[in-house]
C-alpha positions as CSV (number, residue, x, y, z in Angstrom):
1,X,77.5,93.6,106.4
2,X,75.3,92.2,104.3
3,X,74.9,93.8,101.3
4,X,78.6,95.3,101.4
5,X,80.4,94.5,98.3
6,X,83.8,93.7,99.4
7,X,82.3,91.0,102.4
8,X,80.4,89.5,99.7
9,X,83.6,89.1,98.0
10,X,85.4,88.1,101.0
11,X,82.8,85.0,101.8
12,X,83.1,84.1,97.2
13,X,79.9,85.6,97.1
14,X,81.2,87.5,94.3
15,X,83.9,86.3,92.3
16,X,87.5,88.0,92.6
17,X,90.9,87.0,91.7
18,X,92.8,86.2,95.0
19,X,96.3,87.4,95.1
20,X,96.8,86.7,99.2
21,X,94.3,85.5,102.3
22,X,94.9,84.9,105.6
23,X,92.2,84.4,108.7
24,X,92.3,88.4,108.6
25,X,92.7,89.9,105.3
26,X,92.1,89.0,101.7
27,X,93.8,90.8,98.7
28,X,92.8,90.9,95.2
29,X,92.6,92.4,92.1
30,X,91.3,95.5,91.0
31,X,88.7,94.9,88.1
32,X,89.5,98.8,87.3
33,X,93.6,99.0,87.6
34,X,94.8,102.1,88.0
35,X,98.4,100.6,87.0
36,X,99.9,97.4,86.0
37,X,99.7,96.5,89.7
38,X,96.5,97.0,91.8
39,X,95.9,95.0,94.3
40,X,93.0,95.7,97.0
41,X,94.1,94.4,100.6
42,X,90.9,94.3,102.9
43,X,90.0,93.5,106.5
44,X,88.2,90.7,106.9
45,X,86.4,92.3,109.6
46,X,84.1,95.0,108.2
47,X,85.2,98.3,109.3
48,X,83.7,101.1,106.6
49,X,86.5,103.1,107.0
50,X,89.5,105.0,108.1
51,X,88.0,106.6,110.7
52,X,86.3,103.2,112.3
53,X,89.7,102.3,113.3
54,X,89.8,101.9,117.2
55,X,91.7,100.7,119.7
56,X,89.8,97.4,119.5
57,X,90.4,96.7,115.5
58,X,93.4,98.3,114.9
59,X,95.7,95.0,114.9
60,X,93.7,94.1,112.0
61,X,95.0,97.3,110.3
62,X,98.5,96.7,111.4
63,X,98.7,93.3,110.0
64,X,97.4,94.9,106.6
65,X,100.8,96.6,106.4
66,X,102.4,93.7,107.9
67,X,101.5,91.7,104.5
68,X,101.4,94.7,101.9
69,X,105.2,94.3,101.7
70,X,104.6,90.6,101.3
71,X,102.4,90.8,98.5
72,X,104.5,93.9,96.9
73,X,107.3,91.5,96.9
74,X,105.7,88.5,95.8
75,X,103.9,91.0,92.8
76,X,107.5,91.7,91.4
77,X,107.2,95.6,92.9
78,X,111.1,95.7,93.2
79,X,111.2,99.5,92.2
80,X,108.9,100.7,94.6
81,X,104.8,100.5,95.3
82,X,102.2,103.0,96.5
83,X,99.6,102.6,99.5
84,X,96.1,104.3,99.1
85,X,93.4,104.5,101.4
86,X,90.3,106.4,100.9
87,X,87.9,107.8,103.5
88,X,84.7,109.3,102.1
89,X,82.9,110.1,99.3
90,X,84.8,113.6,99.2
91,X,88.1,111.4,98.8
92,X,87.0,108.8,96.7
93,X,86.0,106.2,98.3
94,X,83.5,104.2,96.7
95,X,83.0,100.5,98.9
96,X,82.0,101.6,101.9
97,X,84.6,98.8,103.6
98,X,88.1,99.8,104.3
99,X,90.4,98.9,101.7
100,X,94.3,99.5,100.5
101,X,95.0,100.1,97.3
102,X,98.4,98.7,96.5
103,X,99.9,100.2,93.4
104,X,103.0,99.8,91.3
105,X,104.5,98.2,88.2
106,X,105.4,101.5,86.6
107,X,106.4,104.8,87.9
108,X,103.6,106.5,89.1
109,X,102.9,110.1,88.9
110,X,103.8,112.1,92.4
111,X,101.2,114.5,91.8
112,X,98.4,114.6,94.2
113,X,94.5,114.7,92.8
């Protein structure tokens, strides 16, 4: 989509600082860190969200989680990481593009919002 922040920032549009990319995700980080790690891990492919996840896309989803660990390790997350996802405006979500928030670095709080 065109004027969707996180393609722009897929294609360098918009400047990010690249953590992982492969021909069907690119990770980086978040400009607002909600903990010494965050790391965003998006689908190439714009989907805007959780529930635009179908039979036809959803490989691109599995490999998401196929490289989270990946980057977890590769980040230093030896104690343990969290995996967000967002869907809608009553959750939180704020890019309309389906996204991972990968979080660690610290022991994070296990209550829920």
């Amino acid at each position: 989509m065109s004027d969707c922040l996180f393609c722009k920032i897929i294609t360098g549009e918009i400047p990010s600082t690249k953590v992982y990319e492969d021909e069907t995700v690119f990770a980086f980080r978040d400009i607002n860190p909600q903990a010494p790690t965050h790391v965003l891990v998006v689908p190439k492919v714009h989907i805007a969200d959780s529930n635009g996840v179908s039979a036809e896309n959803s490989a691109v989803v599995a490999h998401s989680f196929e490289v989270i660990p990946k980057i977890a390790q590769a980040e230093g997350l030896t104690g343990g990481y969290r995996v967000v996802s967002n869907c809608g405006a009553d959750a939180g979500q704020t890019v309309q593009h389906l996204h991972f928030h990968v979080l660690g670095g610290k022991t994070l709080n296990l209550e829920m919002a």
